[in-house]
C-alpha positions as CSV (number, residue, x, y, z in Angstrom):
1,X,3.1,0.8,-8.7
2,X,1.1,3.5,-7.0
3,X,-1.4,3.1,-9.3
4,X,-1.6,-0.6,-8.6
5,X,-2.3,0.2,-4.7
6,X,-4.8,2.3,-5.3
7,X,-6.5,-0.1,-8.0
8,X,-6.5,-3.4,-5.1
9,X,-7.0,-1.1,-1.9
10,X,-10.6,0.8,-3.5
11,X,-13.1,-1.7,-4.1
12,X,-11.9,-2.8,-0.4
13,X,-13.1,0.0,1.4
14,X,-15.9,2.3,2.3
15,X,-14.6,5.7,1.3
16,X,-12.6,4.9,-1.9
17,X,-12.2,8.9,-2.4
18,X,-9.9,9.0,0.4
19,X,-7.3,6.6,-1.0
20,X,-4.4,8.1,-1.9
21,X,-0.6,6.8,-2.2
22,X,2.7,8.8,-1.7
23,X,5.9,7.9,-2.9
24,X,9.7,8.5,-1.6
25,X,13.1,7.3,-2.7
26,X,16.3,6.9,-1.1
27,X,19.4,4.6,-2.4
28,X,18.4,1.7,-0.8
29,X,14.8,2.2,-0.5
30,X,10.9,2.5,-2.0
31,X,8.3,3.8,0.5
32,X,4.7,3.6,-0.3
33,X,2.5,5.5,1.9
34,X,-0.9,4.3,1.8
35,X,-3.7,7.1,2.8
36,X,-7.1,5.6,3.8
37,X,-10.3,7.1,6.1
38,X,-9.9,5.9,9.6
39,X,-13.0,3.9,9.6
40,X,-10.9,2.0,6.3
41,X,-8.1,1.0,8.8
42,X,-9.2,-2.3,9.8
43,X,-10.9,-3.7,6.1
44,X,-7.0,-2.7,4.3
45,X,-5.2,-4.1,7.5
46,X,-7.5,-7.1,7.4
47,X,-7.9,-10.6,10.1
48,X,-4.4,-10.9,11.0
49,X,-2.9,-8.5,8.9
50,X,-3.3,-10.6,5.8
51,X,-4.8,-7.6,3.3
52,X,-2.0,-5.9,4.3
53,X,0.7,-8.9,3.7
54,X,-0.9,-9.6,0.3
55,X,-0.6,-5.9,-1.0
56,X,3.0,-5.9,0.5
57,X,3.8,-9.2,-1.2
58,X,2.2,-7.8,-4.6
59,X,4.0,-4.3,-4.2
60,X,7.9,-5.8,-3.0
61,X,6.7,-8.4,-6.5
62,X,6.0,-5.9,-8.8
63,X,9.3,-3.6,-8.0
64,X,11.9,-6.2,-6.9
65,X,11.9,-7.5,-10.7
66,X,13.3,-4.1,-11.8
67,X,15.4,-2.2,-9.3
68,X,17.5,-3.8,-6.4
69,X,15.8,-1.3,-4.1
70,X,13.5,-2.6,-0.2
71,X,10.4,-1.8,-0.8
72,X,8.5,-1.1,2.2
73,X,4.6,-0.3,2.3
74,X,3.4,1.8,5.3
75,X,-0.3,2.4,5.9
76,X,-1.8,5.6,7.9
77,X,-5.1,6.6,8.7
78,X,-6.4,10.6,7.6
């Protein structure tokens, strides 16, 4: 899945070097943190937040088909 992120967040942004995805577990829970350049912020948040929705709706997709686990997707700037 991380790889996934990183494949759909690149080609958005400016400074595709700087994308990079971290991944921790608890029982109940998947976080993915997303890593992009500041000046990225806006182009992976999108108008409205809609980038942002679609690579959370793609993620929750992608893992809720094989675990029972929350996914959660948070994005911060370097």
């Amino acid at each position: 899945m991380r790889e996934l992120i990183e494949t759909i967040v690149r080609p958005l942004v400016d400074y595709p070097e700087s994308v990079r995805v971290e991944t921790s577990q608890t029982d109940k829970t998947i976080t993915y943190r997303l890593f992009v350049h500041k000046d990225d912020m806006g182009k992976v948040i999108g108008k409205q937040g809609r980038v942002a929705k679609a690579i959370r709706t793609v993620t929750f997709a992608g893992v809720s088909t094989n675990q029972q686990k929350r996914t959660v997707v948070e994005i911060v700037d370097q």
